[in-house]
C-alpha positions in Angstrom: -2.0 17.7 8.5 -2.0 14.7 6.8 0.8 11.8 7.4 3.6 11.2 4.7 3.7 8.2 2.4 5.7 5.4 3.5 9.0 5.6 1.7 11.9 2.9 1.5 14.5 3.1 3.4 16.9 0.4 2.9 18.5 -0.7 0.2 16.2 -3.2 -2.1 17.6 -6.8 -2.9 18.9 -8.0 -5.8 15.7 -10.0 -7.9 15.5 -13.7 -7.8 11.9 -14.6 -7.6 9.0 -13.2 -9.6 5.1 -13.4 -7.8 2.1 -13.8 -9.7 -0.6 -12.4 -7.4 0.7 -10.0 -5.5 -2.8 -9.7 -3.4 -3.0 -9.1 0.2 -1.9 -12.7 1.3 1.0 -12.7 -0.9 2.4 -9.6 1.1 1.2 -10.6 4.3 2.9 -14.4 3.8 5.1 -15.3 1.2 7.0 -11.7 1.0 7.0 -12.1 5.0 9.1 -15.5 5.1 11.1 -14.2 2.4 12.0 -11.1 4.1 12.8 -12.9 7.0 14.9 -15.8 4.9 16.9 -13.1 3.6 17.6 -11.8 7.1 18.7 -15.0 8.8 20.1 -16.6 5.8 21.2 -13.5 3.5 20.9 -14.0 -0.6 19.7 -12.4 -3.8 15.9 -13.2 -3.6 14.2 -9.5 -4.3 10.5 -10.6 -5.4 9.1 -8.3 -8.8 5.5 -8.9 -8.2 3.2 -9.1 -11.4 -0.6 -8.6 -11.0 -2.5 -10.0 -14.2 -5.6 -7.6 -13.7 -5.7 -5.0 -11.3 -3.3 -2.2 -11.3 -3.9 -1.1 -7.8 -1.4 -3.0 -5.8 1.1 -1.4 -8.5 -0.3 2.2 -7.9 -0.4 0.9 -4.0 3.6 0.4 -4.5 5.2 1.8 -6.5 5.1 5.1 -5.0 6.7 3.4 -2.2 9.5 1.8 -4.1 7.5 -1.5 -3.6 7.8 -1.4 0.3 4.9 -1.8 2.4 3.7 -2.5 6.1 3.0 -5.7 7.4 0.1 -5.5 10.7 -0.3 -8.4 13.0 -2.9 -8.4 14.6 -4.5 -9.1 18.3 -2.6 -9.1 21.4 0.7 -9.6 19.3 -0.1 -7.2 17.4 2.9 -5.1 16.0 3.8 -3.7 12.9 6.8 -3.9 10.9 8.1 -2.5 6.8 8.5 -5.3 4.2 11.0 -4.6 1.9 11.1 -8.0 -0.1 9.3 -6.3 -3.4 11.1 -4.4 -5.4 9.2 -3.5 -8.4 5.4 -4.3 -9.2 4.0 -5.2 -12.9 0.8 -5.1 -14.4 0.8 -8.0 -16.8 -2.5 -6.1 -19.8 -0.5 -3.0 -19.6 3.4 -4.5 -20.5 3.1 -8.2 -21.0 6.7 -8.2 -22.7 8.0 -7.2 -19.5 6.7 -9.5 -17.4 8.2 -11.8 -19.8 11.9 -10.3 -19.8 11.8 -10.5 -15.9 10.8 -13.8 -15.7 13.4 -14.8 -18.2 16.0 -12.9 -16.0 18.6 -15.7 -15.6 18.8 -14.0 -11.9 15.2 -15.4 -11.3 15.4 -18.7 -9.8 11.7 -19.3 -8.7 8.2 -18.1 -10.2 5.5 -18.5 -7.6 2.0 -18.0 -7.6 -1.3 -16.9 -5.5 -3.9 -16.6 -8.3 -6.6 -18.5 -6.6 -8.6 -21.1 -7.6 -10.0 -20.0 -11.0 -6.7 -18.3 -12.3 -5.3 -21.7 -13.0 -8.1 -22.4 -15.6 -9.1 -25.9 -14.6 -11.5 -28.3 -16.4 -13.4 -29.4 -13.5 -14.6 -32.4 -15.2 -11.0 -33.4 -16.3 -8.9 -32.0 -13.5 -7.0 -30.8 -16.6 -6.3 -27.2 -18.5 -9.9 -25.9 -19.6 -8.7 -25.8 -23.2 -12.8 -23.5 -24.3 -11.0 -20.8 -21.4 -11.0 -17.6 -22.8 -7.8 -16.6 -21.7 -6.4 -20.4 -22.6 -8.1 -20.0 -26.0 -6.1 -16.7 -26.5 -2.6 -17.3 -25.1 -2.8 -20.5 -27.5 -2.9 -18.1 -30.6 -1.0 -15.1 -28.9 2.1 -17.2 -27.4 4.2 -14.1 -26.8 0.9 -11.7 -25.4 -0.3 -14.3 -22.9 -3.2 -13.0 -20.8 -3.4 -16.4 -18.3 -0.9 -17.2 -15.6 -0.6 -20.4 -17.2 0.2 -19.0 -20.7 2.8 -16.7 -19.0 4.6 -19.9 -17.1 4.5 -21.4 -20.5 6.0 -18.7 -22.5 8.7 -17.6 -20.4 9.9 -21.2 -19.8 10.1 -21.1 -23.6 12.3 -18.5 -23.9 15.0 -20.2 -21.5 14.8 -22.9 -23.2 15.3 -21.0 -26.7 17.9 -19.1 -24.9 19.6 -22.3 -23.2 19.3 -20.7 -19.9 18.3 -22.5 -16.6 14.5 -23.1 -16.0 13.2 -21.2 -12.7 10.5 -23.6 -10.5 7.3 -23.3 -10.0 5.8 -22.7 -7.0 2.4 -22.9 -6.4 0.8 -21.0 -3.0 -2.9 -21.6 -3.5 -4.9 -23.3 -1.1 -5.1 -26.5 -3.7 -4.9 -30.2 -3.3 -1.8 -31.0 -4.7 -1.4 -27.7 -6.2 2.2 -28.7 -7.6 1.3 -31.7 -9.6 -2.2 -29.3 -10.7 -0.2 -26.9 -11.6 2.2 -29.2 -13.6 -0.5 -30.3 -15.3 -2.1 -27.4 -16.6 1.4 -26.6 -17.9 1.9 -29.2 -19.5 -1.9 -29.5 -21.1 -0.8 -26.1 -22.6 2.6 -26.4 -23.6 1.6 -29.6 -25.5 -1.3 -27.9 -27.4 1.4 -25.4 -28.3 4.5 -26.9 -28.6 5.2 -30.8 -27.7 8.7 -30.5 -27.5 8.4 -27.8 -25.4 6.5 -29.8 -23.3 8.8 -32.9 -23.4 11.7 -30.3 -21.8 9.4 -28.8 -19.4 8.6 -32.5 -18.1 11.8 -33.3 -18.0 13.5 -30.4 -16.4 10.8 -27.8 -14.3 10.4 -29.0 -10.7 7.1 -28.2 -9.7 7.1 -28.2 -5.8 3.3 -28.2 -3.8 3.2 -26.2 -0.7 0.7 -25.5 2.3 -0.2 -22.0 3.4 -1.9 -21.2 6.3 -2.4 -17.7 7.7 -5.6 -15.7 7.7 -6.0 -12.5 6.3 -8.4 -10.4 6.2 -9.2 -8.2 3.2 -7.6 -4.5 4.6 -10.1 -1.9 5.5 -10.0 2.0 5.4 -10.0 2.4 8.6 -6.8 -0.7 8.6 -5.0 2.3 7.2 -6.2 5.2 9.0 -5.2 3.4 12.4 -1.7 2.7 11.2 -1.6 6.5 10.1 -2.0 7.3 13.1 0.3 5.2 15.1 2.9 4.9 12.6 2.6 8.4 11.2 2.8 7.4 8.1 0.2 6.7 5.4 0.7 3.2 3.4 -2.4 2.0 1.4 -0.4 -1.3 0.6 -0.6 -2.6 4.2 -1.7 -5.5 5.1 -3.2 -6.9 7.8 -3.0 -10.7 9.2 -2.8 -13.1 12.1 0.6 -13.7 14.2 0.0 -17.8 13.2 1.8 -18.5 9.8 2.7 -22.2 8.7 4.2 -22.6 5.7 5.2 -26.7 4.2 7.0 -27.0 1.1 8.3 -29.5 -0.7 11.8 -29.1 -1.2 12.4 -29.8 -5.0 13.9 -26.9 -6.5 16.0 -26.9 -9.6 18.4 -23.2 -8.7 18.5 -22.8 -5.1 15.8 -21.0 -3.1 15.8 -18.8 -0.2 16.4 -20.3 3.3 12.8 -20.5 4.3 13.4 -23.2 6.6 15.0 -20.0 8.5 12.2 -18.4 8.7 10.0 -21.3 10.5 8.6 -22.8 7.0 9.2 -26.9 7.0 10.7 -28.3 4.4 9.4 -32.4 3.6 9.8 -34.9 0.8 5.5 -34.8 0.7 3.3 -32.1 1.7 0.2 -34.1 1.3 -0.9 -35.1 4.5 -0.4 -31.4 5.7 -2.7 -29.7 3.2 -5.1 -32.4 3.3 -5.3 -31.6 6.9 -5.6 -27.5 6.4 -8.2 -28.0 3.4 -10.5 -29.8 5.7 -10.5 -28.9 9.2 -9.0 -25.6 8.5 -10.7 -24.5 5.1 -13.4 -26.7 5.3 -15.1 -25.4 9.0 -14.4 -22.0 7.3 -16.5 -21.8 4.4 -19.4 -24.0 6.5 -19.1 -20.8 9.0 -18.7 -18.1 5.6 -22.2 -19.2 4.3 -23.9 -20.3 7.3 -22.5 -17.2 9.2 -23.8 -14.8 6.4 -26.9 -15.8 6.4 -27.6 -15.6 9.9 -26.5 -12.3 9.5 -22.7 -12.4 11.1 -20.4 -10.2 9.6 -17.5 -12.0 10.2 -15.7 -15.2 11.5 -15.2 -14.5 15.2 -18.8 -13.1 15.1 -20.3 -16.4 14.1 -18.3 -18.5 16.5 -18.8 -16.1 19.3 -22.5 -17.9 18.8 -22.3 -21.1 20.9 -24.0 -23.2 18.1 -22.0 -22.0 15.9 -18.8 -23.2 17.5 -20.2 -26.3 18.4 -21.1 -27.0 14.9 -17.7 -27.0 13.9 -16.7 -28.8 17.5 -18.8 -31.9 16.1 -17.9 -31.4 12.3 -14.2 -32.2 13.3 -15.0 -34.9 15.9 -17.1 -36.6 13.7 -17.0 -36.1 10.1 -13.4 -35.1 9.4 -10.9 -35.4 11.8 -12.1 -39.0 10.6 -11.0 -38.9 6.8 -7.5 -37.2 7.8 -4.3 -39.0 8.2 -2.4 -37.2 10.9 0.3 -35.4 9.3 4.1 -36.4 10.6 4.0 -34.0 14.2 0.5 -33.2 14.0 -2.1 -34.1 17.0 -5.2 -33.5 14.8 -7.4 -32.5 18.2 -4.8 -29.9 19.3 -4.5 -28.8 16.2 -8.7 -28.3 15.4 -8.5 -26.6 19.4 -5.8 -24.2 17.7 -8.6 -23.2 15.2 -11.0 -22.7 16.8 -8.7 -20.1 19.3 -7.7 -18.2 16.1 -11.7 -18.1 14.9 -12.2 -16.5 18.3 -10.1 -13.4 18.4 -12.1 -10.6 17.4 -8.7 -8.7 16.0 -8.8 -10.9 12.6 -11.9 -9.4 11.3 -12.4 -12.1 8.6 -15.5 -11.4 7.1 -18.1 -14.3 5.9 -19.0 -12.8 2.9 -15.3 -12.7 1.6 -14.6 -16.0 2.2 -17.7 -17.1 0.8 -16.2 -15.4 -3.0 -15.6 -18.4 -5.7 -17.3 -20.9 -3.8 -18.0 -23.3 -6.9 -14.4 -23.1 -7.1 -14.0 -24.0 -3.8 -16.7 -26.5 -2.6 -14.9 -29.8 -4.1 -11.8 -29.2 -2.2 -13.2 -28.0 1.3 -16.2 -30.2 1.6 -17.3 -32.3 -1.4 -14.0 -35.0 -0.8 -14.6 -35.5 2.9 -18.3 -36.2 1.9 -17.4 -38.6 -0.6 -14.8 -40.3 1.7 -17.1 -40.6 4.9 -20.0 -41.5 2.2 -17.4 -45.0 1.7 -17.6 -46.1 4.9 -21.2 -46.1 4.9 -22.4 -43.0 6.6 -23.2 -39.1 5.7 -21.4 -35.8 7.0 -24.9 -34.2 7.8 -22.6 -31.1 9.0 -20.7 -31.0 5.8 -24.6 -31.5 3.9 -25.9 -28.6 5.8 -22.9 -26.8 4.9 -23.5 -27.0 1.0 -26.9 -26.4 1.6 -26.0 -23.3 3.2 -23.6 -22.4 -0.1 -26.7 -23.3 -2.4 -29.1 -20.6 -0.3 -26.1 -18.3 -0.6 -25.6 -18.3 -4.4 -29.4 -18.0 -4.9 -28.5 -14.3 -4.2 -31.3 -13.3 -1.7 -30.4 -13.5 2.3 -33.2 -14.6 5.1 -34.1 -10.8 5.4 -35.5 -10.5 1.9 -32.1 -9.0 0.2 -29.7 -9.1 -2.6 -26.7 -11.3 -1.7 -23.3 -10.0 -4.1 -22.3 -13.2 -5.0 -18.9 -12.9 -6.4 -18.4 -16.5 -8.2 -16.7 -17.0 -12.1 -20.7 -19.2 -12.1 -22.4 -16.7 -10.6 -24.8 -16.3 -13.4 -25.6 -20.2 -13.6 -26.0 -20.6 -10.0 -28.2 -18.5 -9.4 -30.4 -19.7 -12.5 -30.5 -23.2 -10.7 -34.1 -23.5 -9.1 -33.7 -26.3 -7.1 -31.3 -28.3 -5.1 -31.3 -30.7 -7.8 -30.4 -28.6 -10.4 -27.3 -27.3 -8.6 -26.0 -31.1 -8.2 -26.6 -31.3 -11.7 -23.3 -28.6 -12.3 -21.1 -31.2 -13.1 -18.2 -28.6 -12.3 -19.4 -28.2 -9.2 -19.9 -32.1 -8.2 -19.0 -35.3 -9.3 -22.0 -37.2 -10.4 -21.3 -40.2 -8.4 -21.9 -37.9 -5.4 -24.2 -36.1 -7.1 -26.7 -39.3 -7.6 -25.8 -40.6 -4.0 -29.6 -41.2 -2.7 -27.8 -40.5 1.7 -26.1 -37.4 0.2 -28.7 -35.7 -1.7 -31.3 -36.3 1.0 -29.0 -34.9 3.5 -28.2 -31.9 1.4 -32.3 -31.8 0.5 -33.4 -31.4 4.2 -31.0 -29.4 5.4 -31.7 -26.9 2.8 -35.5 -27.5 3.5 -34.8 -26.6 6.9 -32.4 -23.4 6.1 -36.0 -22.1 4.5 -38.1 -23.2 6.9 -36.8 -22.2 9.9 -33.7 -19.9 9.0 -30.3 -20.7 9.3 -29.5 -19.9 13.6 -32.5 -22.0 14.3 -31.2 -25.2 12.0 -27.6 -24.9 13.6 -29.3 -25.1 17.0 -31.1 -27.8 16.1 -28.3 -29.9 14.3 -25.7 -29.5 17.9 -29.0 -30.0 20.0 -29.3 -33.5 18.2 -25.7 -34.6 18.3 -23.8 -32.5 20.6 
């Protein structure tokens, strides 16, 4: 007999935040600390989640009445119902009601988790891709927006229009400075659609950055299958994550917000030092394990580090080459904090696998690696780690793996990369790397033998040999 679908039982809160994203680390994070915020701290901060593609988280939900199950996992592992999400959108389907909740005067806070490529940046400018498909339609079909962006835009429109409060904006992506980015895609838009629009969305939308930090695995089958079974219910919206969560926010809102602070997340004037310090030892190590992990055929994370030289790699990538380029964060001991990372790559519970974080690395690269290259690069030496790193990502995106077959590269430039023949036609992608990097004679040498070496004598072998030299 099979088990019955997860069902909710409480009563759901009243609505004061809308999500855009509602993915798997949305539910496992941001919908956790609310839940929690609302618990300690009480208020009306119900989330209505809006997914701009997919329907399936909606399909996931909505049978459920939006609740869902939140798994942590490893020796903590314990399993509780979120019931922060009360209804789920799909923008294509009803764009006019995404727009009507997010012009709710009840909703005090948008946030996002769209990823790197939903904010449609210009890598060259650091600006709103203006040739963006989706950019190039919500510009001529204000009130059908298809972008994240356009939706921000038209929505803050309406309040405006209507004379009703603005709601802030809350970025969640693992950006630098993904408040003032976000701000500034905004603002690129508004202007190209309305300048004094613009001039009121300036003046009055705070637009807060964050850090986020709490790994989570993509869910499996069998993810919900086991909690079937020991739950007895069946709930294809779980989730599944880490017991670590760190959440820092700047506190700038312009309505009130939910009492996160209750809930464990820090609230600080700056988060800058924070999430410089998770984008390179944290995200950074990660992708350098995602591609060089893949292609020495480790399925995942704590596979790869349970290697020795694999470990060590990282080891001497923080020691050396970025623990150096980091300001320590106000109560941070950089070492303990690297030590902490590597503990949570080794738990073989969080089954974070390589190939998934290896998704939208040209998106990626310039945040994670390319700035602490660049920074060591201006003292006067070169991150070979970080180097053998991007020269893992370019024998990645060249789509075949050291046994001979097809890599599914899942990149928005997965078409271009793979056309580049050489190392010196990926540094040429100009979205990709800045050409003063790109022309650096140390870097591209680095990044020239290290990929000469990844072909030559396959990926475990180089590793060895990198820790054996400066371990």
């Amino acid at each position: 007999m099979s088990a019955p679908r997860l069902t909710r039982t409480a009563p759901a809160p009243l609505v004061g935040q809308v999500h855009l994203g509602p993915g798997a680390f949305f539910r496992a994070f941001n919908a956790v600390y609310t839940e929690d915020a609302m618990a300690a701290e009480g208020g009306d901060w119900g989330i209505v989640a809006v997914s701009l593609r997919s329907d399936t988280a909606r399909d996931q939900m909505t049978p459920q009445a939006g609740a869902y199950t939140s798994v942590t996992l490893g020796t903590a592992r314990a399993t509780r119902v979120i019931g922060a999400v009360t209804q789920v959108l799909v923008a294509p389907e009803d764009p006019e009601a995404v727009l009507c909740a997010m012009t709710d005067p009840g909703v005090r806070v948008v946030s996002l988790t769209i990823t790197e490529k939903g904010y449609c940046i210009d890598a060259t400018t650091g600006g709103l891709n203006a040739a963006h498909p989706d950019i190039v339609h919500d510009l001529a079909n204000p009130d059908t927006p298809h972008s994240a962006i356009g939706f921000l835009v038209a929505a803050l429109g309406r309040r405006r229009a209507s004379r009703t409060a603005p709601f802030t904006v809350l970025s969640c992506d693992n950006l630098p400075s993904n408040g003032g980015l976000t701000r500034a895609v905004v603002l690129d838009f508004a202007r190209a659609l309305d300048p004094e629009l613009a001039t009121w969305i300036d003046a009055q939308v705070p637009f807060p950055a964050t850090m986020v930090d709490r790994i989570t695995p993509a869910t499996t089958d069998d993810d919900v299958a086991d909690l079937a079974e020991t739950a007895g219910y069946f709930d294809p919206a779980c989730v599944v994550h880490e017991a670590f969560r760190q959440w820092v926010i700047e506190d700038d809102f312009v309505d009130g917000r939910p009492a996160w602070e209750a809930a464990g997340a820090q609230l600080v004037n700056s988060v800058e030092a924070h999430e410089l310090m998770k984008l390179r030892c944290l995200n950074g190590t990660h992708s350098t394990l995602a591609y060089l992990g893949y292609l020495a055929g480790y399925e995942t994370i704590s596979d790869t580090v349970a290697c020795p030289d694999f470990a060590r790699l990282c080891e001497i990538m923080w020691r050396d080459e970025i623990i150096p380029t980091v300001p320590p964060p106000e109560g941070e001991d950089l070492t303990v904090y690297c030590t902490r990372l590597m503990q949570r790559y080794r738990d073989p519970a969080i089954r974070h696998r390589t190939w998934q974080i290896a998704m939208d690395g040209s998106q990626k690269l310039p945040q994670r690696l390319l700035g602490t290259i660049a920074d060591t690069l201006a003292t006067g030496r070169v991150s070979h780690g970080l180097c053998l790193a991007v020269a893992g990502w370019m024998r990645y995106v060249g789509g075949v793996d050291e046994a001979g077959q097809p890599i599914d590269v899942r990149d928005p430039m997965a078409e271009q990369l793979k056309a580049a023949a050489t190392v010196g036609d990926l540094l040429a992608l100009k979205e990709i790397f800045p050409p003063d990097l790109a022309r650096h004679g140390g870097f591209r040498e680095a990044v020239a033998e290290a990929y000469a070496a990844l072909e030559r004598d396959g990926t475990r072998a180089t590793v060895r040999a990198f820790v054996q030299a400066r371990g």
